[in-house]
Structure formats: C-alpha cells, structure tokens
C-alpha positions, 0 to 999 in steps of 0.5 A: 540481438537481445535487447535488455529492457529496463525494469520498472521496479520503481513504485513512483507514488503521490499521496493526498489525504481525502475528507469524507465531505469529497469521497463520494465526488472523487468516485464520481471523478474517478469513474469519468477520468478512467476505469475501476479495475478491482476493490479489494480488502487487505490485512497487512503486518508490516514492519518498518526499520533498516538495511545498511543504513537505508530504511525498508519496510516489509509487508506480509499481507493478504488481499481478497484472499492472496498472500504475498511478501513485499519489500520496499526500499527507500525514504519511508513517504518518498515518491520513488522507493523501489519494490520487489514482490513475491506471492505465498501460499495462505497456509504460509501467512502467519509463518512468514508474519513470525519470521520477520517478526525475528529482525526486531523492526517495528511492527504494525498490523492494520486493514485496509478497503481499496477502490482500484482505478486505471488511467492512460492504462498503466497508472493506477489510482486506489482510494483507501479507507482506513477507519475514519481515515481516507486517501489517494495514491496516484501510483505508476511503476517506473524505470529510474528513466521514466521518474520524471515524466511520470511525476508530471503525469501524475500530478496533472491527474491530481490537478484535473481532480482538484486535490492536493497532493501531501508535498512535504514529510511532514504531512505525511509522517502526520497521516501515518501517525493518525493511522497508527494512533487511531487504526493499526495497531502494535504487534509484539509477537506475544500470544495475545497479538498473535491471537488476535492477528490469527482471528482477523486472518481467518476472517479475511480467508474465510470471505474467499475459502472458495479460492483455497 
C-alpha cells in the first residue's frame, strides 16, 4: 500500500525586529535553547507583484555561494505563505535576475548576514542583520494540518525568549519600508543597476570560488 504524505511546503513563519541593545543576549539565548546550524551571506534580487490576483514574490538569490530561485505565495508578511525552491548554476545567476526582470514586478536587491539556529530539530531560528537593521524569524515548514500547532510552538519559543512578535501588517510593512528606504535598493534593469548588481555578485562568488 502507497501511503502519500502530505507536503510540507507551507513556510509557517513568525517576525520580531531585534535592537541591537538585545542581539548579543539573544545569541547567548539562542545558543542555550538549541543548535547554530550555518551562518550565511546572501544576495538577493527580489521581485514583488501578482498572479491571478494573489501576491508572489520571487527571489533569485546566492548564498554562501549557492544559487537558487524561490517563489513564495501569499499575503506578503503573512505567517503561512506557500514555498516552491529550485537550485541554479552560479554562472546562471544574472541570466535568471534579467528574466524575471521581464514580468514588470517591482524589484529590489538587498544583502543579508544570518546566524542559523535549530530547535526541537525541525524549526529553525536565523538572526539577520541588514545594515543597522536586525530581526528574528521563527520558521517551521508545515503541512496546511500542522499550521496550528506549529504557530503555538513557535510562539512559545518567542515567550521563552522574551521577544515580541510583529502581530499586525503594519508593523511589518514599516520594518520592509525601512529595509528599503535605508538597506536594499531599486533595480531597474538599466546598464548601471545591472552593473552594479554584477560587482556585488562576483564579490559573493568570489569568497566561495573554491566551491565553482
């Protein structure tokens, strides 16, 4: 007998923004309550918009020196949008950055640093610093059955670690607004953007050209 599970390919995740006054005692807490799996440094393009009248943003992104596409559906800051990824070749970074650049979304570029930690083995917490910009994510991919109880979970870690969670679209639309007004920035596929893109690209492959 087959048994078909279901997929999890809902990324269930929770946001709080982090001052700088708390990150080094929420590394501290972080190490106690579970494991640092990776650091990583990622460039992302991204690009926001819709499909049949539901928002999507796509990313074409490299981090520490891997390349991938990514698709996320749903209410943009929503905490159970779905996730489809699919891993490129570096050499196919800026290709695929000029192709979607064709579907007219808006587009941001920005660059991220991550401490990567794993907790009760399948939720992770990463701690991102953008600039002078740091948050949380508290992220378990889930099945549509597992939501629920996964949300509690999640915030019970967010309890343990005294933070406060972003509730409301608001307060997560302001965080995107100062990430864009003040970190990311706007690219219009012109020479110069693409340029610019290009550098900061063979800056990231070049600090894992071991890997190529």
């Amino acid at each position: 007998m087959t048994i078909h599970m279901e997929p999890k390919n809902i990324e269930l995740e929770l946001r709080a923004e982090i001052n700088h006054i708390k990150y080094k005692d929420l590394i501290n807490s972080l190490e106690r309550i579970g494991r640092l799996s990776s650091s990583t440094e990622r460039l992302s393009v991204m690009y926001f918009g819709e499909a049949n009248g539901n928002p999507v943003d796509i990313r074409v992104r490299i981090t520490n020196g891997n390349a991938e596409v990514v698709l996320k559906s749903g209410q943009f800051g929503a905490a159970d949008r779905t996730e489809v990824s699919q891993p490129i070749q570096r050499a196919q970074f800026l290709g695929m950055v000029k192709l979607f650049s064709g579907l007219r979304f808006k587009i941001e570029v920005g660059e991220r640093k991550t401490v990567n930690f794993v907790v009760e083995d399948d939720i992770v917490l990463s701690l991102i610093s953008a600039g002078n910009i740091s948050y949380l994510e508290l992220e378990c991919m889930s099945t549509e059955n597992q939501v629920k109880s996964n949300e509690n979970r999640l915030r019970e870690i967010a309890r343990r670690l005294d933070i406060r969670l972003l509730e409301s679209d608001a307060e997560f639309d302001n965080l995107c607004d100062r990430l864009s007004k003040t970190v990311d920035w706007p690219y219009t596929d012109s020479y110069m953007d693409h340029a610019k893109l290009e550098k900061l690209f063979n800056v990231h492959k070049k600090k894992y050209a071991s890997d190529i």
